[in-house]
C-alpha positions as CSV (number, residue, x, y, z in Angstrom):
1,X,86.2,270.1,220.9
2,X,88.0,273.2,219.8
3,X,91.8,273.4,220.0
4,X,93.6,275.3,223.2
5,X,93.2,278.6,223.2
6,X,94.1,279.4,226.5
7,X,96.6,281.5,227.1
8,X,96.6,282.9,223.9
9,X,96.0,286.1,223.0
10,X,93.1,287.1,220.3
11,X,95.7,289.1,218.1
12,X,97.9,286.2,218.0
13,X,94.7,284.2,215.8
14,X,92.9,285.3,212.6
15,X,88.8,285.6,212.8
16,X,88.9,283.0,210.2
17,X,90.5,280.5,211.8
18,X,88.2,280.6,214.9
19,X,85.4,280.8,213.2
20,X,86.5,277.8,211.3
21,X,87.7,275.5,214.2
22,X,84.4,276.7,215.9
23,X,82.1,275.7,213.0
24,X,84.2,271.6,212.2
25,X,83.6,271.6,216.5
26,X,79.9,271.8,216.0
27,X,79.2,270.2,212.9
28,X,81.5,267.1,215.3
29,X,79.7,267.3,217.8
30,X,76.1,268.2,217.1
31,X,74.7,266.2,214.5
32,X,71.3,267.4,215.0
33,X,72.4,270.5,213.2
34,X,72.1,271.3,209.6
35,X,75.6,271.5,209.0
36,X,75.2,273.2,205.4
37,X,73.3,276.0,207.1
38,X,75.7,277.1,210.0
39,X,77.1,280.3,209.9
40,X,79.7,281.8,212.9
41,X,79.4,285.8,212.6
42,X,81.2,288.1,214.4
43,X,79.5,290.8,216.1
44,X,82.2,293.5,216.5
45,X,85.1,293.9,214.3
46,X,88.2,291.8,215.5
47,X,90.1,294.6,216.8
48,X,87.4,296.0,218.9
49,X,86.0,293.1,220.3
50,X,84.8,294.4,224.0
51,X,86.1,292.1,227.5
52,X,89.9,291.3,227.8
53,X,90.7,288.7,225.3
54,X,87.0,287.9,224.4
55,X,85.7,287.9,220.9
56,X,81.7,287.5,220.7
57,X,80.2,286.1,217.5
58,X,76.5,284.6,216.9
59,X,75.9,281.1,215.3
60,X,73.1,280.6,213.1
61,X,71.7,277.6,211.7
62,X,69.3,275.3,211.3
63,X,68.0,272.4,214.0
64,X,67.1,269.1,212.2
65,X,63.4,268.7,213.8
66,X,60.2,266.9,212.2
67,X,58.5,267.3,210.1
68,X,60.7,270.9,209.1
69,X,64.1,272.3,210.1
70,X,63.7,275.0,212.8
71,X,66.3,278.1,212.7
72,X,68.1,279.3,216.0
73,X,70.4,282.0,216.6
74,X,73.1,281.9,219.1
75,X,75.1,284.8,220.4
76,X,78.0,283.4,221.9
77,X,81.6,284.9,223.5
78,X,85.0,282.9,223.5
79,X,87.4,283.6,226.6
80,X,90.9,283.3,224.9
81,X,92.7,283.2,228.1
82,X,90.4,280.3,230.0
83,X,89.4,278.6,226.3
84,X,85.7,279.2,227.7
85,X,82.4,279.8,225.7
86,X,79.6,281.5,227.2
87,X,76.0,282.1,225.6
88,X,73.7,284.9,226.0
């Protein structure tokens, strides 16, 4: 999936890029995802972000189900120091 993070430190990366690596892991690995409707959001600024080294973002999105798409919301938090992803 995504690229090593750990050990690195979140000032060391731009939003951006995260969001971005996040977003080519999913559309990868999930192909029962709309990948045209998937949006990674950040939910505090970058240099606020709460936890050491953890920035927390929500995915959005679409599920490919019959006969319509279903939407989901994820609220997610990357650990940069143990490259973990938790969801709540």
């Amino acid at each position: 999936g995504l690229p090593p993070l750990a050990g690195s430190f979140l000032y060391e990366h731009k939003w951006d890029d995260i969001r971005r690596a996040i977003l080519r892991t999913i559309t990868r690995f999930e192909p029962r995802l709309k990948a045209s409707t998937l949006q990674i959001i950040p939910l505090q600024d970058e240099r606020r972000q709460s936890g050491h080294n953890t920035l927390q973002f929500e995915i959005r999105g679409e599920i490919l189900t019959q006969p319509y798409p279903t939407a989901f919301r994820v609220r997610s938090a990357l650990d940069m120091e143990q490259s973990r992803i938790t969801f709540f």
